[in-house]
C-alpha distance (Angstrom), angle and dihedral (degrees) to the residues before:
residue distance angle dihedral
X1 . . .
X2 3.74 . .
X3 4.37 120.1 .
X4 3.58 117.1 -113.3
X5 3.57 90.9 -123.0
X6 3.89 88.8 75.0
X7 3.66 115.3 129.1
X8 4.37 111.3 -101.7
X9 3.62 96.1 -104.3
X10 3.77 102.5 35.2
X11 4.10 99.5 42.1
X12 3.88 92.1 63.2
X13 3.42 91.6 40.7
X14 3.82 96.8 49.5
X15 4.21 82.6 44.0
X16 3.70 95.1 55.7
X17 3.67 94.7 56.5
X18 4.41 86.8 -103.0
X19 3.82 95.1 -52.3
X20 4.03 98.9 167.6
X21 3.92 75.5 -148.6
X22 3.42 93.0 76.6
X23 3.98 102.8 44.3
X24 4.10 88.0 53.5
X25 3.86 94.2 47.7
X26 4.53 82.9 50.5
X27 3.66 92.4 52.2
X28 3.66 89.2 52.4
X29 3.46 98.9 49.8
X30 3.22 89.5 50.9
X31 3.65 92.3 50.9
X32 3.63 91.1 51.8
X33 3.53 87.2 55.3
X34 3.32 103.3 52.4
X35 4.11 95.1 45.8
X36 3.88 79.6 57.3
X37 3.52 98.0 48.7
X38 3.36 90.1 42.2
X39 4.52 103.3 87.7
X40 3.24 82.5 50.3
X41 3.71 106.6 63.6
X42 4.19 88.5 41.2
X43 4.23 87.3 49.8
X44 4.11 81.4 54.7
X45 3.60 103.7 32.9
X46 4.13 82.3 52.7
X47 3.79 87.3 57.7
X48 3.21 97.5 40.6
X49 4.11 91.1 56.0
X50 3.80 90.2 47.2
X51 4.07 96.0 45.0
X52 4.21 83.6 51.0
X53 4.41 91.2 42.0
X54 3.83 78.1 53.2
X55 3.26 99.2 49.7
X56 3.80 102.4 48.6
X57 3.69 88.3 50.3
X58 3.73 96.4 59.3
């Protein structure tokens, strides 16, 4: 029984009995995740820059 507050990578691999398997297939997922995530944060951090260029120009 592992806690849920495991790190990604080490909970499944703690879970699985320390199949290496397991720890690979985390760090893609959280790959996968992160090239998702990843338009989203540029589309905000773009607003963000314009909202602060506006700012300092007022």
């Amino acid at each position: 029984m592992v806690p849920w507050t495991m790190p990604p990578i080490n909970g499944p691999l703690m879970a699985t009995g320390w199949d290496w398997r397991a720890a690979v297939w985390s760090a893609v997922e959280l790959l996968l995740a992160g090239a998702m995530y990843f338009p989203f944060f540029k589309v905000a951090e773009k607003q963000m820059l314009v909202k602060e260029a506006n700012d300092t120009n007022e």
